[in-house]
SEDODREN-984604 format. One record per residue (C-alpha): residue number from 1; residue in one letter; chain; z, x negated, y negated. Coordinates in steps of 0.001 Angstrom, whole numbers. Last residue first. Example, Ala and Ser with C-alpha at 12.3 -4.5 7.8 and 13.67 -1.06 7.14 Angstrom:
BEGIN
+-----+---+---+---------+---------+---------+
|   k | r | c |      up |    east |   north |
+-----+---+---+---------+---------+---------+
|   2 | S | A |    7140 |  -13670 |    1060 |
|   1 | A | A |    7800 |  -12300 |    4500 |
+-----+---+---+---------+---------+---------+
END
This chain:
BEGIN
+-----+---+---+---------+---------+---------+
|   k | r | c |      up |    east |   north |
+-----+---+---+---------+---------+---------+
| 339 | X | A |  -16434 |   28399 |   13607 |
| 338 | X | A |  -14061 |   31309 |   14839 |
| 337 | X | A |  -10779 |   33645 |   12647 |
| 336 | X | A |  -12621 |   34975 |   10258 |
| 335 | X | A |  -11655 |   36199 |    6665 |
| 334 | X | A |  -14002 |   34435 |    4903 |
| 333 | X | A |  -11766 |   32701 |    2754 |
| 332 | X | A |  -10293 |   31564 |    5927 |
| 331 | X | A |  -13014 |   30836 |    8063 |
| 330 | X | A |  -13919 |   28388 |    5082 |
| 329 | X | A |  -10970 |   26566 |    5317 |
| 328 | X | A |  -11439 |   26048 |    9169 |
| 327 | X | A |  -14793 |   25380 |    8815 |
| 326 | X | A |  -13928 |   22353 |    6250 |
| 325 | X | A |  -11756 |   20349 |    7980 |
| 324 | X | A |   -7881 |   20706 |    7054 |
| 323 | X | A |   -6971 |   18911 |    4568 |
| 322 | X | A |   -8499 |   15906 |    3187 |
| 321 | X | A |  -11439 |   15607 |    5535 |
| 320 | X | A |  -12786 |   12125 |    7707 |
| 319 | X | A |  -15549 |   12033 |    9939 |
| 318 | X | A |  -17089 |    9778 |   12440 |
| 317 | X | A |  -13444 |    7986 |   14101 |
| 316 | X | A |  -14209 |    6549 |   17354 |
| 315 | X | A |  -13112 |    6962 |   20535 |
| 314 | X | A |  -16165 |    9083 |   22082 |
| 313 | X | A |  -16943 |   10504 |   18996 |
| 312 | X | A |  -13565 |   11612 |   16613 |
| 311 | X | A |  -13447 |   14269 |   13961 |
| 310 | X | A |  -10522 |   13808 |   11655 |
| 309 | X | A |   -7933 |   16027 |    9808 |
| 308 | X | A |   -5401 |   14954 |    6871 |
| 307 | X | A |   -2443 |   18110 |    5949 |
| 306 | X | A |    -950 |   16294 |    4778 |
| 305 | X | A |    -830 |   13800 |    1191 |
| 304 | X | A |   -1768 |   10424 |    1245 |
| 303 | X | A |   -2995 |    9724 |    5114 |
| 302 | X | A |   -3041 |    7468 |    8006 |
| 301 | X | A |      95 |    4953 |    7250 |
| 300 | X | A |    2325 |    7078 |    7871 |
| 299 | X | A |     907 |    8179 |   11292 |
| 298 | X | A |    2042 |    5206 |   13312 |
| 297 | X | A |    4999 |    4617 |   11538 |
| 296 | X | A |    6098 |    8161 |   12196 |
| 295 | X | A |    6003 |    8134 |   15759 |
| 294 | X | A |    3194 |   10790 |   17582 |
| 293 | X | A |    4654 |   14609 |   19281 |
| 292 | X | A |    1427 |   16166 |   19938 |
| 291 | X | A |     527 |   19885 |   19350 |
| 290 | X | A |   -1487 |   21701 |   21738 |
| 289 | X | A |   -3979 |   24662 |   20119 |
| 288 | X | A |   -3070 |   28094 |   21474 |
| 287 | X | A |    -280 |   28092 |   18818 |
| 286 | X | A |    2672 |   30838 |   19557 |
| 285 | X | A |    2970 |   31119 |   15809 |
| 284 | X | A |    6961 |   31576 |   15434 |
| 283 | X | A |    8647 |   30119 |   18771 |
| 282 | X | A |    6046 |   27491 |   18496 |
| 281 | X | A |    7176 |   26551 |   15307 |
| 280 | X | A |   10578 |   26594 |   16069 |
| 279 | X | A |   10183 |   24458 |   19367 |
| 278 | X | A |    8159 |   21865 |   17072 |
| 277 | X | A |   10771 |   21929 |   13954 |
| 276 | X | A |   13890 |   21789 |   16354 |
| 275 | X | A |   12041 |   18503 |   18209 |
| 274 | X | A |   11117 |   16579 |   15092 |
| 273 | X | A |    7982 |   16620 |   13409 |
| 272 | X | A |    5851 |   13844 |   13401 |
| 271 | X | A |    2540 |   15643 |   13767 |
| 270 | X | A |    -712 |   15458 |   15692 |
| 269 | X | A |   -2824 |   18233 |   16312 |
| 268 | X | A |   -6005 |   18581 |   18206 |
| 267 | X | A |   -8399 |   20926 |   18498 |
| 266 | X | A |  -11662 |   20639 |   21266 |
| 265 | X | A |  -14889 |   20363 |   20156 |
| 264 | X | A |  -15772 |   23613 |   20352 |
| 263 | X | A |  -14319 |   27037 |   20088 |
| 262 | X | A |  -13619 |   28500 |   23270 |
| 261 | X | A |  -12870 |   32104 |   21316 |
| 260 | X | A |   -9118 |   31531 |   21678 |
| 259 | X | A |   -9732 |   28081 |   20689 |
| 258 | X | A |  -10950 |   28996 |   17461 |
| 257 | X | A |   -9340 |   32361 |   17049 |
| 256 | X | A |   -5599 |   29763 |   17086 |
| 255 | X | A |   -6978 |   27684 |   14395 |
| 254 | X | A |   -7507 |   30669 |   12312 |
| 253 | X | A |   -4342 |   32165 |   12856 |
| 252 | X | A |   -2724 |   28623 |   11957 |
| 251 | X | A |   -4578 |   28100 |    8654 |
| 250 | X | A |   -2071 |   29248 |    6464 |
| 249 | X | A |     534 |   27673 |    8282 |
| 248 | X | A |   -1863 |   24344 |    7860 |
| 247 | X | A |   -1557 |   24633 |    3908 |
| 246 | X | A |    2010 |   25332 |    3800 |
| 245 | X | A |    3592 |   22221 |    5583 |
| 244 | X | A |    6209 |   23425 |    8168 |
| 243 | X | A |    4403 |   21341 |   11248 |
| 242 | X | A |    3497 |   18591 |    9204 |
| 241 | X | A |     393 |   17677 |    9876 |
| 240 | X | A |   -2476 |   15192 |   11265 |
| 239 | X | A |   -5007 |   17671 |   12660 |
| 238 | X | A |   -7628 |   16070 |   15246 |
| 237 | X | A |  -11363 |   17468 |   16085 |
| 236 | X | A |  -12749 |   15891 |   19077 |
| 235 | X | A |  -15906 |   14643 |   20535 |
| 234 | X | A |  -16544 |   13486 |   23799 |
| 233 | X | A |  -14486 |   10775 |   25654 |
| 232 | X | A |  -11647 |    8236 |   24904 |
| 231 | X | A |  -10558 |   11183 |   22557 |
| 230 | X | A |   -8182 |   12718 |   25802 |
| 229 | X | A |   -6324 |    9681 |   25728 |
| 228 | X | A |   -4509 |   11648 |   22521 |
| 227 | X | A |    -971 |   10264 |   21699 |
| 226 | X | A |   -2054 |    7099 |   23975 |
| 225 | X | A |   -5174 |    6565 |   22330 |
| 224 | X | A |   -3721 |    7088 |   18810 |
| 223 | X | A |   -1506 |    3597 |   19743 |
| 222 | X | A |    2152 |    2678 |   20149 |
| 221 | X | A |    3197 |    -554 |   20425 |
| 220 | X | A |    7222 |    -967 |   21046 |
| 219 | X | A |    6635 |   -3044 |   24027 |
| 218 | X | A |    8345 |   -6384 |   22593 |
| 217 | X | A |    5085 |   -8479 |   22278 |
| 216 | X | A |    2838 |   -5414 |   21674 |
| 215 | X | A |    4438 |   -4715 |   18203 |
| 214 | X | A |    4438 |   -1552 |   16310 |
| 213 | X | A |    2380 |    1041 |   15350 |
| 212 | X | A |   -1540 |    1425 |   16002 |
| 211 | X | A |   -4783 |    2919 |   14998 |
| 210 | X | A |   -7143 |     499 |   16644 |
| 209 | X | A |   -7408 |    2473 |   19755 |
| 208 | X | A |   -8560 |    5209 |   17922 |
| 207 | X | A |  -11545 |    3135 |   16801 |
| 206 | X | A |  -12706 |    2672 |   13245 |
| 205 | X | A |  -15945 |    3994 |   12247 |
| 204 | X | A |  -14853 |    6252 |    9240 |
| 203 | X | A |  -11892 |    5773 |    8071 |
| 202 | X | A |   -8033 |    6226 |    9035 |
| 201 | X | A |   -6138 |    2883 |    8059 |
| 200 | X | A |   -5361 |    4455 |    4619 |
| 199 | X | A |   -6036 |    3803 |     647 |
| 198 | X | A |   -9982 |    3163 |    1163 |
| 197 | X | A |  -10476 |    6458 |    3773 |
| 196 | X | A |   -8200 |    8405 |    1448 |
| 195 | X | A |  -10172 |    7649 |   -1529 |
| 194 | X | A |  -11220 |   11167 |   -3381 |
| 193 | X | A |   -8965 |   11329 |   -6181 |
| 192 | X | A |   -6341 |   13715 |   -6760 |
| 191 | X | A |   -3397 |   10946 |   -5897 |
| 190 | X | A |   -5243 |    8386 |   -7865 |
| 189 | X | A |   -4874 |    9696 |  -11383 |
| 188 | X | A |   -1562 |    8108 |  -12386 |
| 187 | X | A |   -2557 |    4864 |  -10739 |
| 186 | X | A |   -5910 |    4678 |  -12097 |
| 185 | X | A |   -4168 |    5224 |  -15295 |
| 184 | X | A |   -1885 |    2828 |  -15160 |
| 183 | X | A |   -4552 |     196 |  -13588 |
| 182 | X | A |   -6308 |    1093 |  -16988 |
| 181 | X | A |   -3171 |     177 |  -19116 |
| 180 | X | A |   -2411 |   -3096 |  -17074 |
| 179 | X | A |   -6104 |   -4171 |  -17355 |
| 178 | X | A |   -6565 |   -2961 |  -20825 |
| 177 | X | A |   -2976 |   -5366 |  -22040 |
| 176 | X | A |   -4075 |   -8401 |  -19544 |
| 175 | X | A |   -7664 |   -8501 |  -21792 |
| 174 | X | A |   -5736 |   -8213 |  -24787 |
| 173 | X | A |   -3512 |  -11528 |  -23540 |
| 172 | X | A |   -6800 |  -13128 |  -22556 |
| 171 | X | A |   -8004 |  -12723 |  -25991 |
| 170 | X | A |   -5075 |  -13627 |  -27746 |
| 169 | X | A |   -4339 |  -17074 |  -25418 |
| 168 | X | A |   -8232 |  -18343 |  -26966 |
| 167 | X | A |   -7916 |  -21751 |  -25339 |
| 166 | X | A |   -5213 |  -22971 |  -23243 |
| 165 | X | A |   -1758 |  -22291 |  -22519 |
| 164 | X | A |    -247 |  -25318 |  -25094 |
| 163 | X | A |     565 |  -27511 |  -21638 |
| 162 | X | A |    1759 |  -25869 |  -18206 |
| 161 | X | A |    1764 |  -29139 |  -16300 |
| 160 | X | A |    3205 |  -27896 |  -13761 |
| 159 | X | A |    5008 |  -24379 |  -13597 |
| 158 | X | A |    2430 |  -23054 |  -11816 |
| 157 | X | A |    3235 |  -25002 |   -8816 |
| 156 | X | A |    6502 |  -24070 |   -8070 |
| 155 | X | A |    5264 |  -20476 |   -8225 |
| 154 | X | A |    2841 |  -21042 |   -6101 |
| 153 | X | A |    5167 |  -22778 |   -3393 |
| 152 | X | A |    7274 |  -19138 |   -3824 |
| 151 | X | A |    4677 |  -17032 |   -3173 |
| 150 | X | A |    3078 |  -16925 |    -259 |
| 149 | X | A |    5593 |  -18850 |    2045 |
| 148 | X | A |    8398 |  -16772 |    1304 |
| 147 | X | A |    6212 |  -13584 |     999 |
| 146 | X | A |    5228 |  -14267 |    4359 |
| 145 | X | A |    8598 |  -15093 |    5343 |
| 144 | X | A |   10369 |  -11857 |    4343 |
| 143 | X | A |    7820 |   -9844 |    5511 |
| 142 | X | A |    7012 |  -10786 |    8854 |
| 141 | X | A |   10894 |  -10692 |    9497 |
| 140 | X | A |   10650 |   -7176 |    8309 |
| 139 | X | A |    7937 |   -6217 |   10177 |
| 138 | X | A |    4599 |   -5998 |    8589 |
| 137 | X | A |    2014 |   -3540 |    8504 |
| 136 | X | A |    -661 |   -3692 |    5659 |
| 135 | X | A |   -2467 |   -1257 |    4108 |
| 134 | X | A |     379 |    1027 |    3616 |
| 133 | X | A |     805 |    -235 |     215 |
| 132 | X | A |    1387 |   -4160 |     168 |
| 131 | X | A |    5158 |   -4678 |   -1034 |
| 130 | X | A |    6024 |    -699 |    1079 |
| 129 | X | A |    9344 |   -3207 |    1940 |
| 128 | X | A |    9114 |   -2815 |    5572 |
| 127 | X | A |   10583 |   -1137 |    8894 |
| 126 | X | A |    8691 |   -1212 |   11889 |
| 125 | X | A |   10978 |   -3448 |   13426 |
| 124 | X | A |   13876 |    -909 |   13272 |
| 123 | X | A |   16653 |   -1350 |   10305 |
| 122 | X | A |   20463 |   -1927 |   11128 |
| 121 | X | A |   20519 |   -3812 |   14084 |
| 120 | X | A |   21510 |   -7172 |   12580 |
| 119 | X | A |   18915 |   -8845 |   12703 |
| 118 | X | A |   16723 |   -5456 |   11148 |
| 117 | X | A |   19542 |   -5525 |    7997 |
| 116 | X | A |   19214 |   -9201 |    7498 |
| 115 | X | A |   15603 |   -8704 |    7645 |
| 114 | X | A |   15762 |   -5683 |    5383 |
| 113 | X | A |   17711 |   -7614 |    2826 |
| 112 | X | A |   15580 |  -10446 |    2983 |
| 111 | X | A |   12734 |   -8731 |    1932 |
| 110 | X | A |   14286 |   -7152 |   -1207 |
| 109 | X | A |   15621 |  -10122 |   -2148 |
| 108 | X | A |   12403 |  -12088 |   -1841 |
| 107 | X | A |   10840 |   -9249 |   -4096 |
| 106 | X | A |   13401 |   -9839 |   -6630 |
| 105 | X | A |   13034 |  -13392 |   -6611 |
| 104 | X | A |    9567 |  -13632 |   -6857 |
| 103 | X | A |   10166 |  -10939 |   -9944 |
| 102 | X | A |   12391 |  -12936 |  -11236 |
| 101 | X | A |   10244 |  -16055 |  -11282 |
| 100 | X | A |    7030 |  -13891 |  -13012 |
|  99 | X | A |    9714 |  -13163 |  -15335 |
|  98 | X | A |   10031 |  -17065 |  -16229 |
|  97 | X | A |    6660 |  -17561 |  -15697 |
|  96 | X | A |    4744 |  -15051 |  -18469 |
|  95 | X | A |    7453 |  -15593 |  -21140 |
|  94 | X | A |    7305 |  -19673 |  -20556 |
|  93 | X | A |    3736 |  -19879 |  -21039 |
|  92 | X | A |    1266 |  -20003 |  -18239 |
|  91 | X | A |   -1358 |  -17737 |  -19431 |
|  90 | X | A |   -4168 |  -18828 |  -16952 |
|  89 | X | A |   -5965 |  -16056 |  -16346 |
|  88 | X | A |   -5162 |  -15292 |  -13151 |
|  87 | X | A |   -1327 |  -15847 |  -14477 |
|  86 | X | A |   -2135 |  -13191 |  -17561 |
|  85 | X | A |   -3366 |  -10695 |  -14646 |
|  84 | X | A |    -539 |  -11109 |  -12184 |
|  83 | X | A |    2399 |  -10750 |  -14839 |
|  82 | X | A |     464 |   -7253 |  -16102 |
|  81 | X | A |    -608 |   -6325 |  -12953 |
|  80 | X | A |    2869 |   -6847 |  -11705 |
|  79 | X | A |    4672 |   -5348 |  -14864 |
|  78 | X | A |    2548 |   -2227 |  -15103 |
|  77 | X | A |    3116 |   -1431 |  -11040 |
|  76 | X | A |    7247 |   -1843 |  -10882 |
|  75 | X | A |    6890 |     991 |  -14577 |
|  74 | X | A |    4623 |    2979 |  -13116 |
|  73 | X | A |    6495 |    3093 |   -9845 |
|  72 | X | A |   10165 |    3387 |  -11618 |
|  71 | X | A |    8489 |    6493 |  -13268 |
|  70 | X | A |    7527 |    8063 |  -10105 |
|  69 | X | A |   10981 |    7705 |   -8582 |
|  68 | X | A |   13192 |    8991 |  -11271 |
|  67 | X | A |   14798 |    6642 |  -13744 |
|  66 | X | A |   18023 |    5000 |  -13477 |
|  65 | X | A |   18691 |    5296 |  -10015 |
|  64 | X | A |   15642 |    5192 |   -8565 |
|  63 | X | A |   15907 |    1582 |   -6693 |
|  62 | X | A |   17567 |    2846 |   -4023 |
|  61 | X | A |   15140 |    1395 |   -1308 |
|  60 | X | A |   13946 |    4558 |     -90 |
|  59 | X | A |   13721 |    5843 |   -3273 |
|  58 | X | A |   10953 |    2787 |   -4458 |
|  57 | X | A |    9275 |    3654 |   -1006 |
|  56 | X | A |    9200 |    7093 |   -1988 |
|  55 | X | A |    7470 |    5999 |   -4954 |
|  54 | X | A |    4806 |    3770 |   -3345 |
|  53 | X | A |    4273 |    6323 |    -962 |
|  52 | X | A |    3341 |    8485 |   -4550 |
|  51 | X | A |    1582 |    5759 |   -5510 |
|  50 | X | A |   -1279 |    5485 |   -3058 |
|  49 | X | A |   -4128 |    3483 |   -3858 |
|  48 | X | A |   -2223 |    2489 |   -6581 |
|  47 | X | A |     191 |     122 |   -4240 |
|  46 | X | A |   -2500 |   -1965 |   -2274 |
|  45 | X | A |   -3977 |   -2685 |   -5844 |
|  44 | X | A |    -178 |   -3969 |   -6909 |
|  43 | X | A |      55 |   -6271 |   -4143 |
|  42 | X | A |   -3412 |   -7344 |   -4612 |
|  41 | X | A |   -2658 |   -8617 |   -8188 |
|  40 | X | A |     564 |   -9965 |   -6749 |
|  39 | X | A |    -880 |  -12185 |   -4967 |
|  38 | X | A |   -3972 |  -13206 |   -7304 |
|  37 | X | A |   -1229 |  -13919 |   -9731 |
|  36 | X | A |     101 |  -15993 |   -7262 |
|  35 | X | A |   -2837 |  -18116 |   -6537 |
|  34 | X | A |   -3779 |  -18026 |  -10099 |
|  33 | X | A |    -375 |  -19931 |  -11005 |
|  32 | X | A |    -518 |  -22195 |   -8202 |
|  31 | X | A |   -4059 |  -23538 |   -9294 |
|  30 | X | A |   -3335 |  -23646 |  -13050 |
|  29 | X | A |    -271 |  -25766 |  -11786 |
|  28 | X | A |   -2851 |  -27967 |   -9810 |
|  27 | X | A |   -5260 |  -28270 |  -12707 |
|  26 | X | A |   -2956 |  -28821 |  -14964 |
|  25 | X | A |   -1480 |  -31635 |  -13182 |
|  24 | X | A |   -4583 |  -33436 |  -12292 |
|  23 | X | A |   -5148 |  -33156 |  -16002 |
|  22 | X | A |   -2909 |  -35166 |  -17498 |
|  21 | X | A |     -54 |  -33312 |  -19090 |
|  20 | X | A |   -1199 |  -32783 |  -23220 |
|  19 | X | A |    2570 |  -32407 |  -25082 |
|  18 | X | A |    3056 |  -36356 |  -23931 |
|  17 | X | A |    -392 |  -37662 |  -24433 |
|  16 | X | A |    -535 |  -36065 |  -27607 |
|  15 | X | A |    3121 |  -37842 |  -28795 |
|  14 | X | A |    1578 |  -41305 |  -27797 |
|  13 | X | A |   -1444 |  -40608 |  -29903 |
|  12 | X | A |     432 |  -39918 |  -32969 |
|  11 | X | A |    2731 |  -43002 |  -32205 |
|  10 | X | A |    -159 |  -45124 |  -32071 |
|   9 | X | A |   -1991 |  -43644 |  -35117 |
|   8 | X | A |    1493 |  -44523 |  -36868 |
|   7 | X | A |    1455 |  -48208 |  -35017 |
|   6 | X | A |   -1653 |  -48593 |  -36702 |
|   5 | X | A |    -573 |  -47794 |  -40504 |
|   4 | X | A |   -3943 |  -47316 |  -43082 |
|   3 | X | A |   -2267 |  -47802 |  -46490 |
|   2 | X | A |    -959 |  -44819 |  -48626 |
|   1 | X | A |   -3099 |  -44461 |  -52021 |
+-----+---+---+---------+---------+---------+
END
């Protein structure tokens, strides 16, 4: 039989106490790494809402050219939920840090290009890197830093005192797998579903005032208000379009009976078009309704898919539609032209 050794229990416990980091350690890396997985969790939330901007965003950027658009979305959106959801839950290893690393980095590059671009005259301020959905407007100074600042401490700190990753790794590593193939599928499905108030700035009860592009410190703020100072007071119907778009062609006769006939409240629409498109529609459907010329940035971030119409009360938004609103569909299948 061996004899009992102490120095061997020694060394045993010695080696523990060097694979095991003391706990005010793990608890600070397991602090970092949440924080950032919480980031980018919400980055990629911000992005289902609305995938296809997502996509164009991706295009924008020149990232498509591998894969088409849409599939470089999926693909960007599977590995942040799935890097955000194993950090949240406290999967630390080396194959969930190092990539979460690249993709700080990647993101950081991305920023920084369009600030260099925007100091340089290249990009306008109210250019950005689509990192948080339309949700949230940021220059591309705001950008850069904010992500700086977000992200990259909490990545330092997650990889302290990183350990064995924890109890039970399988089960959270499942649990990442259904979260990252359900967020897929919300993502996939989320352009037919019925969230345009959650995925844009437009929704019931906010004020038109609110609904803004821009900065106020340099003078490039541009407001709903000031596109239509007329919704201040009374109620309003307002058509956010594309002046070519199918649907509201369709609709145009229609639109033009209601006013014709006095209809009430007063029509509104609100497009982005540029100056050939507006003097060709209105060569082509002489509208009765007045169209008004509004910034892209400011209506971007207002709808998914066009055309997106809104009834307004005294300056603030009661009613939302995708599409056009509902009498004006229904005059058409009806085959009148009033409300």
């Amino acid at each position: 039989m061996a004899r009992y050794d102490p120095g061997m229990e020694r060394a045993i416990v010695d080696d523990a106490r060097e694979i095991s980091p003391p706990v005010w350690r793990r608890l600070v890396g397991t602090a970092g790494g949440v924080f950032l997985g919480g980031v980018l969790l919400i980055a990629a939330w911000a992005k289902m809402l609305d995938p296809q901007a997502f996509a164009r965003t991706i295009a924008a950027e020149g990232l498509d050219f591998l894969l088409p658009a849409g599939a470089v979305a999926l693909i960007a959106l599977a590995i942040e939920v799935a890097l955000g959801g194993a950090l949240v839950l406290g999967l630390r290893r080396p194959w969930v840090l190092w990539p979460s690393a690249a993709l700080v980095v990647f993101f950081l590059f991305l920023t920084g290009r369009a600030y260099w671009r925007f100091a340089h005259g290249e990009l306008p301020a109210d250019a950005g890197c689509g990192c948080f959905g339309n949700l949230v407007e940021r220059t591309p100074a705001e950008a850069f830093w904010q992500d700086l600042l977000l992200m990259v401490p909490a990545l330092a700190l997650a990889f302290a005192g990183r350990g064995d990753g924890g109890r039970r790794p399988r089960l959270r590593l499942a649990l990442v797998g259904v979260a990252t193939a359900a967020a897929l599928v919300f993502a996939w499905r989320a352009p037919e579903l019925p969230i345009d108030d959650l995925a844009t700035r437009l929704k019931k009860g906010v004020a038109a005032a609110e609904l803004c592009a821009g900065s106020a410190e340099d003078g490039t703020e541009v407001c709903l208000d000031r596109i239509v100072p007329e919704l201040a007071q009374g109620e309003h119907l307002v058509v956010i379009s594309e002046l070519d778009e199918e649907e509201f062609l369709a609709r145009v006769e229609a639109m033009n009976d209601y006013v014709w006939n006095g209809g009430e409240p007063p029509l509104w629409v609100i497009s982005a078009a540029d100056e050939e498109t507006r003097f060709g529609f209105r060569f082509s459907h002489a509208p009765r309704f007045e169209v008004r010329e509004a910034p892209a940035p400011l209506l971007r971030p207002l709808y998914r898919t066009l055309p997106r119409s809104f009834r307004v009360r005294d300056g603030v938004v009661v009613e939302t539609y995708r599409g056009l609103p509902p009498p004006f569909a229904a005059a058409v299948a009806d085959g009148a032209g009033s409300l």
